[in-house]
N, C-alpha and C positions, 0 to 999 in steps of 0.2 A: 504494500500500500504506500502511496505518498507519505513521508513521510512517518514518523512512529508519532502513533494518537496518542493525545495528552487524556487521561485518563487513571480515575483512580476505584470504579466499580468495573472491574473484571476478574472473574472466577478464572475462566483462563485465558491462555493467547490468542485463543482464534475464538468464531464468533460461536461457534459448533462446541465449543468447552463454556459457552456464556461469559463471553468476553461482550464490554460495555463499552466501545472504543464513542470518542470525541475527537473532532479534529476544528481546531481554528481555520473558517473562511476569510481566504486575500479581501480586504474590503473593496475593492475596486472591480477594473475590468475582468482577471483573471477569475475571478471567483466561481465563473461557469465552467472555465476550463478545470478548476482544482476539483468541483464538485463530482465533472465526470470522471475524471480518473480517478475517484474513491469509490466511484459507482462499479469502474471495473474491477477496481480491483476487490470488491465484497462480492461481488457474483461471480468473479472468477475461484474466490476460495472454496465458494457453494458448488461449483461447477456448472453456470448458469449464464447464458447468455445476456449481456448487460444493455442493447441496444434502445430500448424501450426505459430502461430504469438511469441511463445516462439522457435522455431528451429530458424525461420528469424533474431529474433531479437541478438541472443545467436551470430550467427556467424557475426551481422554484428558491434555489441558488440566488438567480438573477434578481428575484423577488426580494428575498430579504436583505442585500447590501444597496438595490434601489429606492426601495420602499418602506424601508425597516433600518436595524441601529446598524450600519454596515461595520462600524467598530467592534460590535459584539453579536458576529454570527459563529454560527455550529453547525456542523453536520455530528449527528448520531448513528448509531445501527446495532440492530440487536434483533435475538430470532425469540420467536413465540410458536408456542406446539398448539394453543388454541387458536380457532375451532377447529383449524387444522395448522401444522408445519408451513409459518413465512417468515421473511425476513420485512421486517422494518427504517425504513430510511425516512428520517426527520431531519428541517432542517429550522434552527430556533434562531430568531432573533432577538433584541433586547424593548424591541417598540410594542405598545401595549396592541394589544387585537380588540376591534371595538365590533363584531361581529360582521360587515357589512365592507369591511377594511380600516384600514390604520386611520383612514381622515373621516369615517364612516358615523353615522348617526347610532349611539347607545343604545336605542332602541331598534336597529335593524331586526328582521328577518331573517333567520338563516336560506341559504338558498336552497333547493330544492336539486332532487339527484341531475346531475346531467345539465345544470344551470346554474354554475356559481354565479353571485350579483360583480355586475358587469366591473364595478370599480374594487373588489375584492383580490388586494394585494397586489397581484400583477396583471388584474382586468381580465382581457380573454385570453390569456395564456393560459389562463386555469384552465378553462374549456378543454386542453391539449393536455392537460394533465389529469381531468378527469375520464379525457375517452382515451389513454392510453393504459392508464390502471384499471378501467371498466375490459376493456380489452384483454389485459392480461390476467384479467379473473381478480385484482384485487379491491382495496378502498383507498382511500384516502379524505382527510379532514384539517381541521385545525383547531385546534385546543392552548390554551394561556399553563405554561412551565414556568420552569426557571432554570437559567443559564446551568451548565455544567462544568466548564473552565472559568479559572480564576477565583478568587479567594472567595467572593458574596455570593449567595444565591438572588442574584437579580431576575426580579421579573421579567417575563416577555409571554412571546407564542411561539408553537414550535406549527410547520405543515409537516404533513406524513402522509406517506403512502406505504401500502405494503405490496411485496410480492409474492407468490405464491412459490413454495417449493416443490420442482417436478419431485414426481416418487420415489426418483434414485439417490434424490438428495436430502429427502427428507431421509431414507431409510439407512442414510451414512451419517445419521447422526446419532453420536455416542448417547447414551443414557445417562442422566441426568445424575452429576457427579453429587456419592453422600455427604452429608453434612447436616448440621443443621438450621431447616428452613428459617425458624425464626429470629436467628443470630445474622442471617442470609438477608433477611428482609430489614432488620435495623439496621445492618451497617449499610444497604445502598439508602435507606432514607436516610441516615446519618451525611452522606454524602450528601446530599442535595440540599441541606441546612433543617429535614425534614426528622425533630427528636421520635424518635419511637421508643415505647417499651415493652414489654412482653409478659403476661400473664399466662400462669400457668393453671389450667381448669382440669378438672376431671375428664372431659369429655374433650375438649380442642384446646389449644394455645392461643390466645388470643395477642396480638402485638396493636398492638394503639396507635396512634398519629396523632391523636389530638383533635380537637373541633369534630368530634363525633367520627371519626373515621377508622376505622379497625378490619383485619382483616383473620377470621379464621383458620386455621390451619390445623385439620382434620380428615380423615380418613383418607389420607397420602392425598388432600388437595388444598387449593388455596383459596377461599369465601371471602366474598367481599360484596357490598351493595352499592350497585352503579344506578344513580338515579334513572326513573323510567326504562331501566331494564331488569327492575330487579335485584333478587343476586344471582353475581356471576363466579362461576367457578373453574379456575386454571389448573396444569399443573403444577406439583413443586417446581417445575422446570422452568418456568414462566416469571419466578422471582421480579426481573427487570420492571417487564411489563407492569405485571402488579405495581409495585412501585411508583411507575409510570403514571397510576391511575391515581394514584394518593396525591400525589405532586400536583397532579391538575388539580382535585376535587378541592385542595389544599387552596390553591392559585382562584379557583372560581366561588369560594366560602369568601376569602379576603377579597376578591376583587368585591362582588356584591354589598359588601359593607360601606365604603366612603364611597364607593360611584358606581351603581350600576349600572351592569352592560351586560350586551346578546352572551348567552351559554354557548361555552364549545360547540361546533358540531362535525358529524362525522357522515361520509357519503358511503358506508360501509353495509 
């Protein structure tokens, strides 16, 4: 990969051992080009053709050092075994997401599948983002994070999309290295400025976040309650992810507090 990702939540080196790599984006013109050569080089570790996940990545890339904090962008990537074996490619930047786009009305609308709103981030480039991940059988959305390199956990949003893993690459993925889940799931919220602690019940372990957010860890899976979907449940394998979801629901509790604005959404 271009250079060695700055990163401090990775179980192992590669992404297949749940490695949690991070990479600082060039803020300027380059920034498309560094995006795609991270592109190849994660699907080429998968053994995956990158053609389609370098276009996505390129303009959504272009999105956040144009449109967004170009000082404080990221690209992410991490694999999830729910609801089936993909890999996920995010890229965050530090400029608040007001649902509609960065300069967008508080109250916006989420768009609708197949119709991101027309001034949303990079306008109709989305369009080319959404029917290339529809294409390749995945989703993608945007959701309000927090940065991953550098010392603060500063707000922003991250866009993501995911890719689907053909069969032979899901089925050359190791099994989900032992340890324990709930020491697993503190220290990456510990990363992200995100305290957690862990109770231990007769029936699940429970680890906390705080502002009501917790996630079960029971009969070799991981429970959590994602607004309007319920609860939802991963593998132990899936750690990141999870996590992932704290940090937003974390990010959408505080943002809702001094200024409301449009909820995540996701075209998945």
């Amino acid at each position: 990969m271009p250079d060695n990702p700055q990163t401090v939540e990775m179980a192992g080196s590669k992404l297949a051992d749940g490695a949690f790599p991070a990479w600082s984006l060039p803020p300027g013109p380059a920034a498309a080009a560094f995006a795609r050569s991270l592109a190849r080089s994660v699907l080429a570790e998968l053994g995956m053709p990158a053609d389609d996940a370098q276009t996505i990545i390129s303009e959504l890339a272009t999105n956040a050092v144009v449109h967004g904090d170009r000082n404080r962008a990221e690209v992410w990537a991490y694999l999830s075994r729910r609801p089936s074996p993909h890999l996920t490619l995010k890229v965050f930047d530090a400029a608040p997401w007001r649902g509609a786009g960065v300069a967008g009305p508080a109250d916006a609308a989420a768009p609708t599948a197949g119709e991101p709103a027309a001034d949303a981030c990079g306008g109709r480039g989305l369009m080319l983002v959404n029917a290339l991940t529809e294409e390749a059988g995945g989703c993608w959305g945007v959701h309000p994070t927090r940065r991953r390199l550098g010392p603060d956990p500063v707000s922003g949003k991250a866009v993501y999309f995911t890719v689907p893993l053909p069969e032979a690459s899901a089925a050359a993925l190791p099994p989900p290295a032992p340890g324990p889940v709930p020491e697993r799931l503190r220290e990456l919220a510990a990363a992200r400025g995100l305290p957690a602690r862990v109770s231990l019940g007769a029936e699940a372990t429970v680890v906390h976040f705080g502002a009501g957010l917790w996630v079960w860890v029971k009969d070799g899976a991981l429970l959590f309650e994602l607004p309007g979907r319920g609860v939802v449940r991963h593998p132990p394998s899936d750690a990141v992810e999870v996590v992932e979801q704290m940090v937003r629901l974390s990010e959408e509790g505080a943002a809702r507090a001094p200024a409301p604005r449009a909820p995540s959404w996701d075209l998945c």
